[in-house]
PAZAPA-4460 file (N, C-alpha, C; in steps of 0.05 Angstrom, whole numbers, plus 32768, in hexadecimal, padded with zeros to 4 digits):
% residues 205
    n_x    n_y    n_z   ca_x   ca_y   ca_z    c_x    c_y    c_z   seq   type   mol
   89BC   886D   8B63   89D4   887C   8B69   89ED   886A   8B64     1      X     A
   89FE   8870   8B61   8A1D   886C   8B4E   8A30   8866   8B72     2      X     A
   8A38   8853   8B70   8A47   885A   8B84   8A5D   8872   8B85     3      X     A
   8A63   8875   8B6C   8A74   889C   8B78   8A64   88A9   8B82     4      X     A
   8A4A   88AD   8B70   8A32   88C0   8B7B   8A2D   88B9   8B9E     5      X     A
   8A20   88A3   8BAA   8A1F   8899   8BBD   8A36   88A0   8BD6     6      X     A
   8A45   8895   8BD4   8A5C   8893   8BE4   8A72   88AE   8BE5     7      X     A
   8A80   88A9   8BC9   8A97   88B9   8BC8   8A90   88D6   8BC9     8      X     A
   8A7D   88E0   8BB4   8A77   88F9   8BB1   8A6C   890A   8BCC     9      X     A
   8A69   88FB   8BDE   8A5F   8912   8BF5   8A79   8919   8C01    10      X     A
   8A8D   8900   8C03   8AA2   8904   8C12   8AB0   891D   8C04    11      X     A
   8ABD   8919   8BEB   8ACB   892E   8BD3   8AB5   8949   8BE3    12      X     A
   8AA0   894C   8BDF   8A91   8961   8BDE   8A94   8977   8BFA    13      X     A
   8A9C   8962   8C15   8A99   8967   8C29   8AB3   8979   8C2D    14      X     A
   8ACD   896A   8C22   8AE7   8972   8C21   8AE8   8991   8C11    15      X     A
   8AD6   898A   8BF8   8AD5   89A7   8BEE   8AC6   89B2   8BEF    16      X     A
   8AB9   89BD   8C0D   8AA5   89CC   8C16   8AB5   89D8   8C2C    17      X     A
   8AC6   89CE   8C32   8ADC   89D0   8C51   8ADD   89FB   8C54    18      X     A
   8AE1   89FE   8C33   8AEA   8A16   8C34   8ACF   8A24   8C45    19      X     A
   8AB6   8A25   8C3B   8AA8   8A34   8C3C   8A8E   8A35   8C61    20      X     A
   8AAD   8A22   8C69   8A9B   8A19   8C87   8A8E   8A2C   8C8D    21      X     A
   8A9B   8A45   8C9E   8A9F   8A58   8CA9   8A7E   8A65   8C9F    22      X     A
   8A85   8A62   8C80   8A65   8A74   8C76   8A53   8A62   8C6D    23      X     A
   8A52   8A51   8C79   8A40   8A3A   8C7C   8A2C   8A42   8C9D    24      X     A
   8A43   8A38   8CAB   8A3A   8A40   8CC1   8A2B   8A5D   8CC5    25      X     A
   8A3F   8A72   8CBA   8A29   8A8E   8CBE   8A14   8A91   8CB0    26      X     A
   8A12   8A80   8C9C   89F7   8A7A   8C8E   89DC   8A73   8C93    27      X     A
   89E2   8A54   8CA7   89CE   8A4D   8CB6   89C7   8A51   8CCB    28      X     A
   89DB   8A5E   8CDD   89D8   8A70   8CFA   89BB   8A81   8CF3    29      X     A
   89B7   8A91   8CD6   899F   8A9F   8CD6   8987   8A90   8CD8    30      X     A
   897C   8A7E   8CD2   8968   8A65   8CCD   895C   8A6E   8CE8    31      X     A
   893F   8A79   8CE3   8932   8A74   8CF6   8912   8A62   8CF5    32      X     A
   8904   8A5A   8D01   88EF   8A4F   8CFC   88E6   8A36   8CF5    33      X     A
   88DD   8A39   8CE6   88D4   8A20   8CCE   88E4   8A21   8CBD    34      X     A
   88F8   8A0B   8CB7   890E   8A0B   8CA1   8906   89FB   8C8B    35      X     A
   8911   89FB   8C7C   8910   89EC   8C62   8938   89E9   8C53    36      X     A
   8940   89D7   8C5C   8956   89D6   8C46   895C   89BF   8C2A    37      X     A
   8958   89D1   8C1D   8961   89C9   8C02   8976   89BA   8BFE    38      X     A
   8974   899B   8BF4   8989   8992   8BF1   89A3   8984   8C03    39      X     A
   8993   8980   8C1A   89A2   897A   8C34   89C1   8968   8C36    40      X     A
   89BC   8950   8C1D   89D5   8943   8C15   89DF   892B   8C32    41      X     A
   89EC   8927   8C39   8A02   8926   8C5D   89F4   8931   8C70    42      X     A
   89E6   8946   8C69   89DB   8958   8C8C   89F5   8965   8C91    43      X     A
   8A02   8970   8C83   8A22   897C   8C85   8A1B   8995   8C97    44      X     A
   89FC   89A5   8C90   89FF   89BD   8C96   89E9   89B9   8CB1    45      X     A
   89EC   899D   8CB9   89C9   89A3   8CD8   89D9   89A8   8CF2    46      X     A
   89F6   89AA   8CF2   8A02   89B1   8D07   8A09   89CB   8D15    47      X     A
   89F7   89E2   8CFB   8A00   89F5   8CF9   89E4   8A0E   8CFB    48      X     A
   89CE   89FF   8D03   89B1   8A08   8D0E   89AF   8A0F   8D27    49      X     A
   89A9   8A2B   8D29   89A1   8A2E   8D4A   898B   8A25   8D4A    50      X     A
   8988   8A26   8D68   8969   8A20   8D7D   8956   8A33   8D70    51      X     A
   895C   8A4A   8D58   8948   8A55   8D4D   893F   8A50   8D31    52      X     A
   8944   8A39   8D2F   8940   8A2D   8D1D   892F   8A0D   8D2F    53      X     A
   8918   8A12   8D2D   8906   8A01   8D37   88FB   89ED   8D35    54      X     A
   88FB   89EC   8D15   88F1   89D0   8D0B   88FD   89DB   8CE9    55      X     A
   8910   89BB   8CE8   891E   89C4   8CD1   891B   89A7   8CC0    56      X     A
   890D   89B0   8C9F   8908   8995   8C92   8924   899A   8C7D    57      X     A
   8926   8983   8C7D   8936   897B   8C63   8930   896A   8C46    58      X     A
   8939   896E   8C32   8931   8961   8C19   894A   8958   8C0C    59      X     A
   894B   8944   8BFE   8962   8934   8BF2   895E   892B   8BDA    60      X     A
   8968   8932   8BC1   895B   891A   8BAE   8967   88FC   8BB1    61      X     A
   897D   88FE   8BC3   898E   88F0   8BB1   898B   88DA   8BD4    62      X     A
   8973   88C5   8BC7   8976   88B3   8BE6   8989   88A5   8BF2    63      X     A
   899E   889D   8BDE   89AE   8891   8BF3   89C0   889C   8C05    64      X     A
   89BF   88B8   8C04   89D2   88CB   8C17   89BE   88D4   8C35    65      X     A
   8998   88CB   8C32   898F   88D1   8C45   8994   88C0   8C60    66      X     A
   89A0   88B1   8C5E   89A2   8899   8C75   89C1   88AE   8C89    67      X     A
   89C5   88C1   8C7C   89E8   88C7   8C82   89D5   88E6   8C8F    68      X     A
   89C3   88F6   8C81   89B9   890B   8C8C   899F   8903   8CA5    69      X     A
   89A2   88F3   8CA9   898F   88E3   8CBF   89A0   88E4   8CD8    70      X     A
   89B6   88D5   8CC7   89D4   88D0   8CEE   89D6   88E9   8CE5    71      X     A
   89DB   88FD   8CD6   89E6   8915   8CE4   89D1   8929   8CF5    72      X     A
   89B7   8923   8CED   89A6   8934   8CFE   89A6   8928   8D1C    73      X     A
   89AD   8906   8D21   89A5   8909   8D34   89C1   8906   8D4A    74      X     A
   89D5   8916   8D34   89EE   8923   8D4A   89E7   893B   8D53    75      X     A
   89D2   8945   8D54   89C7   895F   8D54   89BC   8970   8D6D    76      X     A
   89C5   8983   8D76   89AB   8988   8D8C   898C   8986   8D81    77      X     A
   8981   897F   8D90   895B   8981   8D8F   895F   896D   8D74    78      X     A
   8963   8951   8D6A   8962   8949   8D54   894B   8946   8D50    79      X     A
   8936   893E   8D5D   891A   894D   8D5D   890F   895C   8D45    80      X     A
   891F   8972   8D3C   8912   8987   8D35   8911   897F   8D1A    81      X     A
   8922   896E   8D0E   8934   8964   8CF2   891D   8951   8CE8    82      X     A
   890F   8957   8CCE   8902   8948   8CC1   8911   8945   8CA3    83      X     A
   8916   8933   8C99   892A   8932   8C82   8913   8918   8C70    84      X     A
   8913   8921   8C54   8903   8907   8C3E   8910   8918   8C26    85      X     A
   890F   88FA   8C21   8913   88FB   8BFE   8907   8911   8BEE    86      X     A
   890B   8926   8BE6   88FE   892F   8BD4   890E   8944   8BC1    87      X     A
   88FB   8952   8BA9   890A   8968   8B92   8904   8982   8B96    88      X     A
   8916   898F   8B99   8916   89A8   8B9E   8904   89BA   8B87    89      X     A
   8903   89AC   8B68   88F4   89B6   8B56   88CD   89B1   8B5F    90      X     A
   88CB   899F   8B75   88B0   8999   8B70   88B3   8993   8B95    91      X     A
   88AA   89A6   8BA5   88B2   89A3   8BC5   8893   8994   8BCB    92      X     A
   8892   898B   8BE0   8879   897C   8BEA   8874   8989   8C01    93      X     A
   8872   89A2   8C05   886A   89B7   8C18   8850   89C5   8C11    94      X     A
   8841   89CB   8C1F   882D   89DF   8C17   8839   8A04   8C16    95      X     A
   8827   8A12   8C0B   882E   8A32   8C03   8836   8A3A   8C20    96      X     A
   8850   8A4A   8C1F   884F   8A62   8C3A   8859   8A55   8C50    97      X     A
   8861   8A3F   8C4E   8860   8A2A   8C6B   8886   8A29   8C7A    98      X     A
   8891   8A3D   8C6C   88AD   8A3B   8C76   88AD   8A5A   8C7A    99      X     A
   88C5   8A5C   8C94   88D5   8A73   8C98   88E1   8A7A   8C8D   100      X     A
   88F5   8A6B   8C8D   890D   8A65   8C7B   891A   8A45   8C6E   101      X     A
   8924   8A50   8C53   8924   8A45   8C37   8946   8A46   8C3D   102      X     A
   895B   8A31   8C3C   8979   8A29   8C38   8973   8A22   8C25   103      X     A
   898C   8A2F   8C0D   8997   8A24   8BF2   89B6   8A2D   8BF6   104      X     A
   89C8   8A1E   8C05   89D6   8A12   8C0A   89EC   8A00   8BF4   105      X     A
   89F5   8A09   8BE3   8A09   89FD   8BC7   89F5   89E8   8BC7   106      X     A
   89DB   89EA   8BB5   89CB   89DD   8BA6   89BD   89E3   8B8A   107      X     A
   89BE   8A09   8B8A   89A9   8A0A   8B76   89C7   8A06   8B55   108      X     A
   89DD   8A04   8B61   89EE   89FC   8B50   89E9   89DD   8B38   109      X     A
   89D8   89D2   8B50   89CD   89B1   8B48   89C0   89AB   8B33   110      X     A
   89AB   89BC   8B4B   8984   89B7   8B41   8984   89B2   8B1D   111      X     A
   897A   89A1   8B0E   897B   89A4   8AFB   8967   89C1   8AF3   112      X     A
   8950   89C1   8AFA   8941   89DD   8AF2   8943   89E9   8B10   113      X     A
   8957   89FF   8B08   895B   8A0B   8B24   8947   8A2E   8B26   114      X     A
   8939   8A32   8B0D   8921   8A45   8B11   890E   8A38   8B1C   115      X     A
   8904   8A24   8B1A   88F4   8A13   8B1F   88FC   8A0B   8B37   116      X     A
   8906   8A0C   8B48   890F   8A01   8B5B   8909   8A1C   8B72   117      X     A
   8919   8A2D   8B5C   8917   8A4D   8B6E   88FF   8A53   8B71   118      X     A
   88E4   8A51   8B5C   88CC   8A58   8B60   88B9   8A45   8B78   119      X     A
   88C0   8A34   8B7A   88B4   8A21   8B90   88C0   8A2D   8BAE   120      X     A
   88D7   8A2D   8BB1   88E2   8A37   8BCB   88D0   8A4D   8BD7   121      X     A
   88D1   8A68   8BC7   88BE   8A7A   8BC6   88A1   8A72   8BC8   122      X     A
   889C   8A5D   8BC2   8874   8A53   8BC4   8882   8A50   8BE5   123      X     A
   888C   8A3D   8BEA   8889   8A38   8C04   888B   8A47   8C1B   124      X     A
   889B   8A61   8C15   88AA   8A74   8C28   8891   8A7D   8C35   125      X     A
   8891   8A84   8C4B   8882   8A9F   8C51   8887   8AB7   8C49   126      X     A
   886E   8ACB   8C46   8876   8AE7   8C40   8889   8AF0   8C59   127      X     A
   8898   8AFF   8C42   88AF   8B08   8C5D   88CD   8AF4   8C66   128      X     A
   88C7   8AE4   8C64   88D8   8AC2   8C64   88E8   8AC5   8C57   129      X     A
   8906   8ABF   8C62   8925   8ABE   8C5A   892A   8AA6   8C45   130      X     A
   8937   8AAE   8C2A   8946   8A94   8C1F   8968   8AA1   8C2A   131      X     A
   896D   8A89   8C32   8988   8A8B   8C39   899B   8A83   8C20   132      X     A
   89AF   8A8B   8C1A   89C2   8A87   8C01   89D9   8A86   8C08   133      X     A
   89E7   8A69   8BFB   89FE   8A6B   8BF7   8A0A   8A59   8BE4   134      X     A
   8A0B   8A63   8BD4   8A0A   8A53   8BAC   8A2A   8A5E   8B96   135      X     A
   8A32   8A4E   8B93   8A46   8A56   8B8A   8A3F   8A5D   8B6A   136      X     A
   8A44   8A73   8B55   8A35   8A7D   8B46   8A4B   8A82   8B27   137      X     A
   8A3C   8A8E   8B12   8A4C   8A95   8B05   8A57   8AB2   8B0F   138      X     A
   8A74   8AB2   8AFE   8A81   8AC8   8B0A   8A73   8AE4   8AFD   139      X     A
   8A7C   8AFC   8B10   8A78   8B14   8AF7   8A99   8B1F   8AE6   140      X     A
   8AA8   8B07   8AEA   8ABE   8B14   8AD9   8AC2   8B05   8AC3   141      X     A
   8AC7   8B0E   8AAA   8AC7   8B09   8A98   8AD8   8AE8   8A95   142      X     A
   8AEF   8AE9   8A99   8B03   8ACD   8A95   8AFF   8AC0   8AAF   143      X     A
   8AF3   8AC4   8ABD   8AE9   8AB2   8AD0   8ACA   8AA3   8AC1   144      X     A
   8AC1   8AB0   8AB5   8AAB   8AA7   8AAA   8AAF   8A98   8A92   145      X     A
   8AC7   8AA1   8A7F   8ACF   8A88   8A6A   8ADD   8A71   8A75   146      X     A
   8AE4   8A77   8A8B   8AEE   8A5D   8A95   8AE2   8A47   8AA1   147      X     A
   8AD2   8A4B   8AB1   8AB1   8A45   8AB5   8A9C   8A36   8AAA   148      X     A
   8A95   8A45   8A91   8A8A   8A37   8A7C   8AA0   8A27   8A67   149      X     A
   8ABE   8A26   8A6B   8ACA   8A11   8A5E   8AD0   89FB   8A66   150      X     A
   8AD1   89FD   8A8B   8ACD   89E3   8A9E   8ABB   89D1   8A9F   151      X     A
   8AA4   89E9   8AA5   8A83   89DD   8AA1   8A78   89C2   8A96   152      X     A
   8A7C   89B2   8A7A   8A7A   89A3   8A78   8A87   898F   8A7E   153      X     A
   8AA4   898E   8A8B   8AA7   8971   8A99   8AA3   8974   8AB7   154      X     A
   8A9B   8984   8AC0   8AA5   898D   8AD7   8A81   8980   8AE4   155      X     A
   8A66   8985   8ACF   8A51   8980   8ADF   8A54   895E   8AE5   156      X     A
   8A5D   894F   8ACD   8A58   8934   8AD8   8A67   892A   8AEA   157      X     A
   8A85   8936   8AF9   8A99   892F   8B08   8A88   8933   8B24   158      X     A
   8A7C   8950   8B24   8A70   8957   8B37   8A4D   894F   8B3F   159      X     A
   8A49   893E   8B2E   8A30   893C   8B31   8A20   894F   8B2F   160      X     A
   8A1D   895B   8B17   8A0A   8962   8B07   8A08   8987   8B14   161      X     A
   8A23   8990   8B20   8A25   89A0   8B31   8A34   89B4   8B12   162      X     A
   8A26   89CA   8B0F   8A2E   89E5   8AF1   8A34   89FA   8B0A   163      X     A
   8A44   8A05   8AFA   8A56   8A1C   8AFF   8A53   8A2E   8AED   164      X     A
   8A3C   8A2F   8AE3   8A34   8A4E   8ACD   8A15   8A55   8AD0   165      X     A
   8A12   8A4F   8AE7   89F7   8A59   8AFB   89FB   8A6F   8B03   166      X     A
   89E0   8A81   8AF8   89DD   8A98   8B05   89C9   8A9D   8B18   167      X     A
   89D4   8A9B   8B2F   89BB   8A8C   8B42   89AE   8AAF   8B4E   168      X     A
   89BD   8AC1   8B4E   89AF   8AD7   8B5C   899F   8AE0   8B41   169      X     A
   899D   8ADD   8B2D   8988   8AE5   8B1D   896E   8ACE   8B18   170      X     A
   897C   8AB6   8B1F   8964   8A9C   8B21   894E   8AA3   8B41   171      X     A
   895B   8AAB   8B53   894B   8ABD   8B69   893D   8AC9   8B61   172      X     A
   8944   8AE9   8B5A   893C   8AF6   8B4E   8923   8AF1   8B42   173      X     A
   8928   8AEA   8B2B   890D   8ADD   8B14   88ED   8ACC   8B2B   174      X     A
   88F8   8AC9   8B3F   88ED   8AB9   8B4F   88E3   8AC9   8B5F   175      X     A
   88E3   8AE3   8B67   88D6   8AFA   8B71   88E4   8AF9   8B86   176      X     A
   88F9   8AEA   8B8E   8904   8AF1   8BA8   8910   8B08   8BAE   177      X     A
   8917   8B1D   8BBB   892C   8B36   8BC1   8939   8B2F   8BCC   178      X     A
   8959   8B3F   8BCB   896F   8B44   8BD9   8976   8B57   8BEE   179      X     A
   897C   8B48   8C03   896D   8B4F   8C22   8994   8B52   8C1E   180      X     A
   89AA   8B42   8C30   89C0   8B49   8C2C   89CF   8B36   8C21   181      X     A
   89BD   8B1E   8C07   89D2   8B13   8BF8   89E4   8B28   8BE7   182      X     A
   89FA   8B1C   8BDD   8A09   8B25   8BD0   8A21   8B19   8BC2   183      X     A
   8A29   8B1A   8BA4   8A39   8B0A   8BA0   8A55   8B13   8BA6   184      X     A
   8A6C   8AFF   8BAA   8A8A   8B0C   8BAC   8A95   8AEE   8BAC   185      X     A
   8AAD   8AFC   8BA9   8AC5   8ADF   8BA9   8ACB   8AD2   8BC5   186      X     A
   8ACB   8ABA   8BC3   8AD8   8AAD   8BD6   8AF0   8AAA   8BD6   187      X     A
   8B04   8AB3   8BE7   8B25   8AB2   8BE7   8B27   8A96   8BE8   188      X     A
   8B25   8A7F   8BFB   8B2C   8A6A   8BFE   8B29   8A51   8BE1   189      X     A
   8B1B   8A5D   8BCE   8B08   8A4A   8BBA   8B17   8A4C   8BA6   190      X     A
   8B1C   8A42   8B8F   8B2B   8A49   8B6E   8B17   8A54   8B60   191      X     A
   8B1E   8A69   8B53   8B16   8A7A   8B47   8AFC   8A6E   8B39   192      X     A
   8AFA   8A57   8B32   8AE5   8A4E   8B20   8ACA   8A42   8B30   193      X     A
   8ACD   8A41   8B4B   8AB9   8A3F   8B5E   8AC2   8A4F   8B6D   194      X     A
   8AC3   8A67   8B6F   8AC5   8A78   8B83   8ABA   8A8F   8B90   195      X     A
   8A9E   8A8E   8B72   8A92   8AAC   8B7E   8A70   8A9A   8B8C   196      X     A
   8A68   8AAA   8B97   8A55   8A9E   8BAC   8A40   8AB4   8BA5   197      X     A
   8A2D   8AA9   8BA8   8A0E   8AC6   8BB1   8A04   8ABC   8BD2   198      X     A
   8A0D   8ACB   8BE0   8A0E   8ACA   8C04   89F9   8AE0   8C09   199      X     A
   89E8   8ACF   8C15   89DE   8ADB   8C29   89BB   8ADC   8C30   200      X     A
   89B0   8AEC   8C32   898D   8AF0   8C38   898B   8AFB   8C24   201      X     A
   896A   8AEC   8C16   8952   8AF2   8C00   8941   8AF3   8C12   202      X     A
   8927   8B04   8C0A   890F   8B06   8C10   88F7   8AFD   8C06   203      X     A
   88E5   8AF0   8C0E   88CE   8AEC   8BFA   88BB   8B09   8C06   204      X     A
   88BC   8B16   8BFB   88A5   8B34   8BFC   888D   8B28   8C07   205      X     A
***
């Protein structure tokens, strides 16, 4: 890791996440069970788990940020419940069926193979088992979308490897998940070129 990567980039990241607290929080309020979050980063989002959310693992590729999602789990109620390791969201170290619920949480923007990423989540889910969403996506408007793909290439290495011409509700999709009450729409607080989101509950059937 790069010291931007390491250090700077969670801070930048944290500042520009500020907008989307609110639906962060109503995000993970749903988490019940056996969790799984994708991508954990800081532990930005373990403050934001109810008591129904029971035992919640985390995965990181990126190790030198796990030492930071460690102190934040154990600012936590029940820090107990928080199991956090190194690992890739393309290749999970879970057995089939073994989660309730699946957080992808502004990650599948990352993942380098984010079908691949989406099809594993799904191995792990239980039938019936929530993916929770909240992914900032390509737009459906036209000049929001050439603008997008004209940022795109400086924009992934500033951001760490983070694209903005992801179509993440059809990378679901392809992945057999259903749409329970995700949905995409704009975020008012965001600039137009990160501002549409796919929010909400998938299903694994």
């Amino acid at each position: 890791m790069s010291l931007y990567e390491d250090k700077l980039f969670p801070v930048l990241l944290n500042w520009a996440t500020r907008p989307v607290y609110r639906d962060r929080q109503r995000l993970l309020a749903q988490a019940t069970g056996r969790v799984l979050e994708l991508g954990v980063g800081t532990g930005a989002n373990f403050p934001f788990y109810s008591p129904a959310a029971t035992e919640i693992h985390g995965i990181e590729p990126a190790g030198g940020l796990l030492a930071l999602a460690h102190d934040s789990a154990q600012q936590c109620v029940a820090p107990e419940r928080f199991h956090i390791q190194e690992g890739d969201a393309q290749q999970l170290p879970y057995p089939d069926q073994h989660f309730d619920t699946v957080i992808a949480c502004l990650v599948f923007c990352t993942i380098p193979d984010p079908n691949q990423a989406a099809q594993e989540a799904f191995r792990v889910l239980k039938p019936g088992g929530s993916l929770l969403s909240l992914e900032h996506v390509l737009s459906e408007r036209p000049w929001i979308q050439r603008l997008q793909k004209t940022l795109n290439p400086a924009w992934k290495p500033l951001a760490c490897g983070c694209q903005l011409t992801r179509d993440t509700a059809r990378i679901f999709q392809r992945a057999g998940f259903q749409a329970d009450t995700a949905r995409q729409h704009r975020h008012p607080k965001l600039p137009a070129f990160a501002g549409e989101l796919y929010e909400g509950r998938l299903l694994r059937p």
